[in-house]
ZADO-1210 file (C-alpha; in nm, 4 decimals, padded with zeros to 6 digits):
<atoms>
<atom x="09.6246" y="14.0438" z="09.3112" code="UNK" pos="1"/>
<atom x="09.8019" y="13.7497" z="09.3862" code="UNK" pos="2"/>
<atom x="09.6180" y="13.4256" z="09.5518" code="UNK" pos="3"/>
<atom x="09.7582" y="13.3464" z="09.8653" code="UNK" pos="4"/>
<atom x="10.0168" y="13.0583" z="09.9392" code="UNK" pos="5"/>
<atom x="09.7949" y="12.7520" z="10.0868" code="UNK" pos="6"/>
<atom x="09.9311" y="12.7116" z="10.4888" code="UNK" pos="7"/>
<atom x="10.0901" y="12.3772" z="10.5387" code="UNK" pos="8"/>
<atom x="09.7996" y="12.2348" z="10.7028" code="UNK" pos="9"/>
<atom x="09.5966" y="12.3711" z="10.3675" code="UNK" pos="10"/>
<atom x="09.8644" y="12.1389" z="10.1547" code="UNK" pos="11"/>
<atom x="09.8424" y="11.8568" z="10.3885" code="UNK" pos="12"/>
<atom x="09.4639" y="11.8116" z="10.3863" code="UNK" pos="13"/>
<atom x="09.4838" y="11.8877" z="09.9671" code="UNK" pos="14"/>
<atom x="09.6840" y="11.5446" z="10.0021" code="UNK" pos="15"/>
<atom x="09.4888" y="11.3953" z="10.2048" code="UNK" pos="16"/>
<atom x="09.1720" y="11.4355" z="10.0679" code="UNK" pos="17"/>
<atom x="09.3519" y="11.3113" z="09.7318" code="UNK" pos="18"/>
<atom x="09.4456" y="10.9778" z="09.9057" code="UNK" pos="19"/>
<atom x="09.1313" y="10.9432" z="10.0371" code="UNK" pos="20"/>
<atom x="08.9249" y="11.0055" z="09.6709" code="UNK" pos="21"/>
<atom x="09.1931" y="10.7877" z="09.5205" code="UNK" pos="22"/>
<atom x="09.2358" y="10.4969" z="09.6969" code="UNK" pos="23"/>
<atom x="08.8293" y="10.4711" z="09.8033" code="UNK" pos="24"/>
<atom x="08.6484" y="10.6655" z="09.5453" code="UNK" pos="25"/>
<atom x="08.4961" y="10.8626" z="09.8228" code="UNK" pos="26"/>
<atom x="08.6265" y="11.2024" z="09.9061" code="UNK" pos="27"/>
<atom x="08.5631" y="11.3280" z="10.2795" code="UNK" pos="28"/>
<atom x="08.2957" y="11.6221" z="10.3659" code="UNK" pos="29"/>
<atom x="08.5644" y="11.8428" z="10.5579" code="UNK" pos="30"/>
<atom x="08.9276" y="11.7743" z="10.7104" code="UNK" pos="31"/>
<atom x="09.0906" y="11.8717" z="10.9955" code="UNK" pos="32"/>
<atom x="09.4858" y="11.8863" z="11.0236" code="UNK" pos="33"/>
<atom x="09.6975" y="11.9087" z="11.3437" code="UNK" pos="34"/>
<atom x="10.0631" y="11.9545" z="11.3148" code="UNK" pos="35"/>
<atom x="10.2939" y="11.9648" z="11.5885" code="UNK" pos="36"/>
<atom x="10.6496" y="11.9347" z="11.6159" code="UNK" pos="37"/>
<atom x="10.6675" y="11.6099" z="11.5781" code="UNK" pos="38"/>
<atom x="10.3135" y="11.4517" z="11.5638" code="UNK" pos="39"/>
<atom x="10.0797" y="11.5376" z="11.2796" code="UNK" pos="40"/>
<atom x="09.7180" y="11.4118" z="11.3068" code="UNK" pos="41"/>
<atom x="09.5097" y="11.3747" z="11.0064" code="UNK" pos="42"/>
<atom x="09.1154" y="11.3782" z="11.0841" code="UNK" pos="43"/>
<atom x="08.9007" y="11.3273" z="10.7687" code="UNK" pos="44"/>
<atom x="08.4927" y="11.4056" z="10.8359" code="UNK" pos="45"/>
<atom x="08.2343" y="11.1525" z="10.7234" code="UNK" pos="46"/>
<atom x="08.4689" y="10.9897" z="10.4719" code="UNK" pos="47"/>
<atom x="08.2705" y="10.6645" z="10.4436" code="UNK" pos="48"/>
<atom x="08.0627" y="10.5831" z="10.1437" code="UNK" pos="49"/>
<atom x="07.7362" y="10.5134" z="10.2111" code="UNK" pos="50"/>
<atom x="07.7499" y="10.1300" z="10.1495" code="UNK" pos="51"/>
<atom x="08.0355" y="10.1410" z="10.4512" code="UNK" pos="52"/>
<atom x="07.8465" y="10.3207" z="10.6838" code="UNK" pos="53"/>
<atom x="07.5414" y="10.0829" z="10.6401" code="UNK" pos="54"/>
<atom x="07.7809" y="09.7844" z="10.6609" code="UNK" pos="55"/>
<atom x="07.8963" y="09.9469" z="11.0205" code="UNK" pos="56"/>
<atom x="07.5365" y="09.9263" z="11.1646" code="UNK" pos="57"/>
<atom x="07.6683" y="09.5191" z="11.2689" code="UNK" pos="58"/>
<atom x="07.9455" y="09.5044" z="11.4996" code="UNK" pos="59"/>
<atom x="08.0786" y="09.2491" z="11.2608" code="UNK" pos="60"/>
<atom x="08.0452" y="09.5126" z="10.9430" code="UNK" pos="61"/>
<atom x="08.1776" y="09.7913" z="11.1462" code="UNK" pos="62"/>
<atom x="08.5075" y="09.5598" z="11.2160" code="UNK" pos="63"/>
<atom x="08.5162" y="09.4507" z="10.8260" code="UNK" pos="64"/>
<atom x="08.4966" y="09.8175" z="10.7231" code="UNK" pos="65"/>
<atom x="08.8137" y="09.9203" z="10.9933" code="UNK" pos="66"/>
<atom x="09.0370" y="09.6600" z="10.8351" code="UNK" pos="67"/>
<atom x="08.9325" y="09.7082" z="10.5183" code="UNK" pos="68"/>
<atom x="09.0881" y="10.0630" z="10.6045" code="UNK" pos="69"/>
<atom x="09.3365" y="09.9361" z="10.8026" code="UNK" pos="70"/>
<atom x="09.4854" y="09.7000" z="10.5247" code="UNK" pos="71"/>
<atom x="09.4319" y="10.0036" z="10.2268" code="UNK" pos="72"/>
<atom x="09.6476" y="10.2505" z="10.4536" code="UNK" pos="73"/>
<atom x="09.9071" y="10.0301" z="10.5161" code="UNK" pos="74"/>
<atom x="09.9760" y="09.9070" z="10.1805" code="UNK" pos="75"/>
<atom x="09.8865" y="10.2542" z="09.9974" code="UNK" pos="76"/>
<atom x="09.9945" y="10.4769" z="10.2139" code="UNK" pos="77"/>
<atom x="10.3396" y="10.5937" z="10.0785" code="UNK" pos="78"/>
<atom x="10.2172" y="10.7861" z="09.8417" code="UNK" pos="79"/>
<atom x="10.0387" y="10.9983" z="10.1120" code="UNK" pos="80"/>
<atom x="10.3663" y="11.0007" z="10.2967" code="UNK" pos="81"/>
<atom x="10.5589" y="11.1070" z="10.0626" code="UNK" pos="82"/>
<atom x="10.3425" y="11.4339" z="10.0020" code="UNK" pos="83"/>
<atom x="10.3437" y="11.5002" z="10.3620" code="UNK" pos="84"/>
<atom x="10.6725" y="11.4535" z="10.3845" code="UNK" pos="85"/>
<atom x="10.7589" y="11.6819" z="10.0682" code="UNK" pos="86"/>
<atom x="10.5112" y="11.9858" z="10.2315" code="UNK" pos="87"/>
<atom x="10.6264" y="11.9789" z="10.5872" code="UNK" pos="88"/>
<atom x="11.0407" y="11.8814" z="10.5575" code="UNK" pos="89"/>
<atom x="10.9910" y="11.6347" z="10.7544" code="UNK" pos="90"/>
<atom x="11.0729" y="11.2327" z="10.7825" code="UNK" pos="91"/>
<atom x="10.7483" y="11.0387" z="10.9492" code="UNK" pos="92"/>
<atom x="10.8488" y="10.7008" z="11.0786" code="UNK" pos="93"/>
<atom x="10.5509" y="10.6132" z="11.2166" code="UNK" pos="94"/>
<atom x="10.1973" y="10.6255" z="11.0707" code="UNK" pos="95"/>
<atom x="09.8584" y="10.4465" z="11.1815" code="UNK" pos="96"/>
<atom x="09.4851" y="10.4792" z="11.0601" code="UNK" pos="97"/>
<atom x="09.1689" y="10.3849" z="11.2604" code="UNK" pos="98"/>
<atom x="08.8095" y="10.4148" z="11.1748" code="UNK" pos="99"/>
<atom x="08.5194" y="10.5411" z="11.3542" code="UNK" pos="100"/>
<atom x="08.2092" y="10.3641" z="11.1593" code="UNK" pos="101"/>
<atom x="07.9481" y="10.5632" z="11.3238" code="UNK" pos="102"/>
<atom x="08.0239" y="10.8483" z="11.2299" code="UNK" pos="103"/>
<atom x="08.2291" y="10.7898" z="10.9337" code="UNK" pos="104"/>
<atom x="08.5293" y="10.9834" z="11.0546" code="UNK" pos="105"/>
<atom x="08.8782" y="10.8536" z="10.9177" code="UNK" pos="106"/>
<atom x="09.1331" y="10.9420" z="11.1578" code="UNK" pos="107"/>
<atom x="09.5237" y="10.9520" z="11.0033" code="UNK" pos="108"/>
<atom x="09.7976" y="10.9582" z="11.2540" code="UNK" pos="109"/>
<atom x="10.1840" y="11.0361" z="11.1999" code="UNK" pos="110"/>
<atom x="10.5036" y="11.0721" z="11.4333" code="UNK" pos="111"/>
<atom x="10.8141" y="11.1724" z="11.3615" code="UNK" pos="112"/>
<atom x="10.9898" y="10.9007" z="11.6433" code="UNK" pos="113"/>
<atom x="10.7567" y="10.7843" z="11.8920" code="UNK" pos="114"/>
<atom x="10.4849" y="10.5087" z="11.8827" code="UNK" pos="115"/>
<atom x="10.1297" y="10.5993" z="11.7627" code="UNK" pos="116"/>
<atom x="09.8369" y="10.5994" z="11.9756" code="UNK" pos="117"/>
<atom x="09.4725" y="10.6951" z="11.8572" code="UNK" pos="118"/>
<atom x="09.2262" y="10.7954" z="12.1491" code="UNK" pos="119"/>
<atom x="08.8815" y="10.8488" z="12.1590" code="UNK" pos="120"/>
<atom x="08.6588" y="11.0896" z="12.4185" code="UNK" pos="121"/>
<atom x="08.3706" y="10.8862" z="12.5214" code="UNK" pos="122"/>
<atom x="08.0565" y="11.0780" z="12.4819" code="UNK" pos="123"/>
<atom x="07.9280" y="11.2666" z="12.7549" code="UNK" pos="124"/>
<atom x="07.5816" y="11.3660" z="12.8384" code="UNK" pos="125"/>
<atom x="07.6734" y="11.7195" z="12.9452" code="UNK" pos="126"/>
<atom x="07.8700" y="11.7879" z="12.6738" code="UNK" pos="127"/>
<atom x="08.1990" y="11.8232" z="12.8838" code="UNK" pos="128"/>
<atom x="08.5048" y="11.5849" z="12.8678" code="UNK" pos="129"/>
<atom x="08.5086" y="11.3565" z="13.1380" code="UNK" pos="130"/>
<atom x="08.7756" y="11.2684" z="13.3668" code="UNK" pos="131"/>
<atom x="08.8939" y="10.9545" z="13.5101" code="UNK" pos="132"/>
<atom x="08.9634" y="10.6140" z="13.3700" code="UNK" pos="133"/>
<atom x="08.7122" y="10.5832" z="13.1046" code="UNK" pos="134"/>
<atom x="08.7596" y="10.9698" z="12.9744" code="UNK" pos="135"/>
<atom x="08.9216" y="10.8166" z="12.6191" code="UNK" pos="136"/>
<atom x="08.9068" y="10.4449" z="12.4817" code="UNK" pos="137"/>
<atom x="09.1665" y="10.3462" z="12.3152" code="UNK" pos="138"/>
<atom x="09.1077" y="10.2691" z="11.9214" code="UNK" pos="139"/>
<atom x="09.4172" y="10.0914" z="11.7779" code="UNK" pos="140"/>
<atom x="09.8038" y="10.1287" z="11.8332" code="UNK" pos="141"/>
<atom x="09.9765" y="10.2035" z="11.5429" code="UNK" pos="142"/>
<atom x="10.3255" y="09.9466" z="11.4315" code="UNK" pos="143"/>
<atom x="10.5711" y="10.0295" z="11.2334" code="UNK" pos="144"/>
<atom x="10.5897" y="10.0497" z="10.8471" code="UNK" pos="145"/>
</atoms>
């Protein structure tokens, strides 16, 4: 029997989790890949060593660890971009990375034309989103390459 042809989001996380292992040493614990027409969101699960996530416990560490990040994706990158690129047919103009240290989530973000924005929910004590001003904070805003 024949295996199965990996789904595009299957290829784009393979690549992923290669850029991550390569360029950090670390390889994430699961990833999760969103593709839309023209927006494709990378989200890679406790991908911080654990040196990184004990320099986060500071505010100070936590901001050394997302530029440390910052300034690897940005200057590594194309290599990542170039897979993508090669799985989905697509050109991505625009690509941005932010950190979460606390929980050691790596989030990836690409668009095909429009500017990059990376949001975060803020916890809620019930569980369910909330509403209103405060529902997401913004992380970063992605410029372009």
């Amino acid at each position: 029997m024949a295996k199965p042809r990996p789904t595009l989001a299957q290829e784009i996380a393979e690549a992923a989790v290669a850029f991550q292992q390569e360029t950090t040493g670390h390889a994430p614990k699961a990833v999760t890949v969103v593709l839309s027409q023209d927006t494709l969101v990378i989200a890679l699960h406790d991908a911080l060593s654990r040196a990184e996530k004990d320099l986060s416990k500071s505010p100070s560490g936590a901001g050394q660890v997302r530029e440390f990040h910052q300034h690897l994706f940005s200057t590594s990158s194309q290599w990542l971009l170039k897979q993508i690129e090669r799985v989905t047919g697509v050109e991505w103009h625009e690509a941005v990375v932010e950190v979460e240290p606390v929980s050691g989530d790596v989030v990836q973000a690409f668009a095909r034309s429009a500017k990059v924005q990376v949001f975060r929910m803020a916890p809620s004590d019930t569980g369910k989103a909330r509403s209103g001003r405060n529902a997401e904070k913004p992380l970063t805003e992605g410029g372009r390459r």
